[in-house]
C-alpha positions, 0 to 999 in steps of 0.5 A, a space after each residue: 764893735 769898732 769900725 777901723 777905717 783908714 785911706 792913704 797914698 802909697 809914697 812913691 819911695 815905696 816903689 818895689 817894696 811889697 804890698 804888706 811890708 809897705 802897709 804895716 810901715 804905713 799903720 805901725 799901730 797894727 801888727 804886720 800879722 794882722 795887717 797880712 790877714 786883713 790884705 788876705 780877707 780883702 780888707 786892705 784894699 790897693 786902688 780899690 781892688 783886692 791884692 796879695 799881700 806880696 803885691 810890689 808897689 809902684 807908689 802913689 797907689 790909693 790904699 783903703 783899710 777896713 777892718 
């Protein structure tokens, strides 16, 4: 089974974009499906915290994803 693990930083022109459109621009090698089920099962973290995937997002937040 592989282990997907990925850190990254929020763009500050995201601001105001929500949480799941943000992440699936961020990591185009995964579908937006998989990327909001992942968000929901708290996978995808923002800031080390789980949030929903219409979360808006003030950029420069720290996103983790393990899947």
């Amino acid at each position: 089974m592989t282990l997907i693990r990925h850190e990254a930083v929020v763009p500050l022109a995201a601001a105001g974009r929500r949480f799941d459109q943000t992440l699936a621009e961020m990591f185009p090698d995964y579908s937006r499906s998989r990327l909001a089920g992942w968000i929901k099962a708290g996978a995808a973290t923002l800031d080390g915290a789980k949030a929903p995937p219409r979360q808006s997002l003030k950029g420069g937040e720290q996103v983790r994803l393990e899947a």
